[in-house]
N, C-alpha and C positions, 0 to 999 in steps of 0.2 A: 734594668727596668724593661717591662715587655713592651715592644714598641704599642702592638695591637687592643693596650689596654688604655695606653696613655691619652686624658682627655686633650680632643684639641685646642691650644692656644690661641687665642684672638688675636691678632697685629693688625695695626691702621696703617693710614697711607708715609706719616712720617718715620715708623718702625718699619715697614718697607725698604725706604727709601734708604736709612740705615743699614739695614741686613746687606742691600746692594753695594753700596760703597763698600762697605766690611767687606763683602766677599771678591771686589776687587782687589781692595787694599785693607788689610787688618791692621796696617801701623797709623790709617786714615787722622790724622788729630781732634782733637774733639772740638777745637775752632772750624777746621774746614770741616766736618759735620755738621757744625750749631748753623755754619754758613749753609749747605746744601739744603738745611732742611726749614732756613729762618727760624731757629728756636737761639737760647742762650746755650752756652756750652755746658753749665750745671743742667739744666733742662735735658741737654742731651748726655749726660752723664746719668742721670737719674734713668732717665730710659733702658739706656743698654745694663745699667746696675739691676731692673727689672724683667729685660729680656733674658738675663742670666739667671737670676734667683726662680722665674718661671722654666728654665730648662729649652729656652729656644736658642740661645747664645751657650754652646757647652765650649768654647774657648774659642782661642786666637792664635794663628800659625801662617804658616811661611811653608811655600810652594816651592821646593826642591828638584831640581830635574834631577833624575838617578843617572842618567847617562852621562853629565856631568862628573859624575863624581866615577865614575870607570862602571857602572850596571848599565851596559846600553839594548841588554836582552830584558824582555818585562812576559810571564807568563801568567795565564789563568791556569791554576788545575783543581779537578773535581775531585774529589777526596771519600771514598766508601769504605769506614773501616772495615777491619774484619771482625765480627763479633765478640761481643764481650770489652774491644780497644777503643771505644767513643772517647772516655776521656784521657786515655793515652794519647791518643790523636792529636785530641785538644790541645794536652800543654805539650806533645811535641810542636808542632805549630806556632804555638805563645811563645816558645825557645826560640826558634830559628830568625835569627835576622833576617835574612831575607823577606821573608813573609809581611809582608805589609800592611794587607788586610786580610780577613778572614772573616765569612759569613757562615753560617750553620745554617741549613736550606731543607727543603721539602722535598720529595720525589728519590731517586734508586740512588744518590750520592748524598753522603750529611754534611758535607764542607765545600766550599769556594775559596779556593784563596790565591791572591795576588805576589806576585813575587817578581824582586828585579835584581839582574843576575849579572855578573861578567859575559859570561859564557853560555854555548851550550852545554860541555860538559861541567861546568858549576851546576845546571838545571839536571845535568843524571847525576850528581854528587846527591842534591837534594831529592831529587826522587827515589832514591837509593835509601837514604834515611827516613822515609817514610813506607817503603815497601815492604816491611818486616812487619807493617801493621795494620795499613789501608791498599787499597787498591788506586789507583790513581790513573787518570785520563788529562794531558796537557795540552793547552792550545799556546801556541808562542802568538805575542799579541805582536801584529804587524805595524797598525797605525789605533789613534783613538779619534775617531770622526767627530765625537761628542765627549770632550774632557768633563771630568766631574765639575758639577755646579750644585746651583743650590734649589731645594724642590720648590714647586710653583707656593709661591708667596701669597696667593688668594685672587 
């Protein structure tokens, strides 16, 4: 869906107040909801049942440290195929575990993408497999001042 097309969604203050908890806690129950916001717990089950069928609720997930798990390198790199490889790119990209997120972007690079790694030579392993096709610029991410959240609520 293109983002730049999509009309905007309306949300009130008790959908709000929702969205917030959720994105603290997604396992939230729907009693300590129906509590936070004094609705019934059907009441607040119908809500988010409509916050999802409208497309403001695209799921529910669990916050993973990668360092934990042995990736404790995390890198941006900019991504400018070489002509004619756009969607080569692509699903090389969509393949690589690592990759964790990937944006398609405007200006002299056509990809962003996230990656968290062992290593630094895990990070020239992958840029390696990407070199035969795109040109590539890496930053190694040092700290995140501003962890992902959620866009202004209104």
């Amino acid at each position: 869906m293109n983002v730049l097309m999509t009309a905007p969604s309306k949300i009130d203050d008790v959908d709000r107040k929702l969205l917030l908890a959720l994105s603290a806690d997604a396992r939230t129950s729907l009693a300590d909801l129906a509590r936070l916001v004094g609705l019934s717990s059907p009441s607040v089950a119908d809500r988010l049942r409509r916050l999802e069928e409208r497309g403001v609720v695209k799921g529910y997930s669990v916050d993973v440290d990668p360092a934990a798990l042995g990736l404790p390198l995390a890198a941006w790199l900019r991504i400018r195929p070489v002509p004619g490889n756009l969607h080569k790119v692509a699903a090389l990209l969509d393949e690589m575990t690592e990759i964790v997120e990937c944006d398609r972007i405007t200006g002299e690079d056509c990809f962003i993408a996230k990656a968290h790694l062992a290593s630094v030579g895990a990070l020239e392993q992958l840029i390696d497999r990407i070199n035969p096709y795109a040109m590539t610029n890496t930053s190694i991410i040092q700290s995140s001042p501003v962890p992902r959240r959620l866009p202004p609520l209104g």
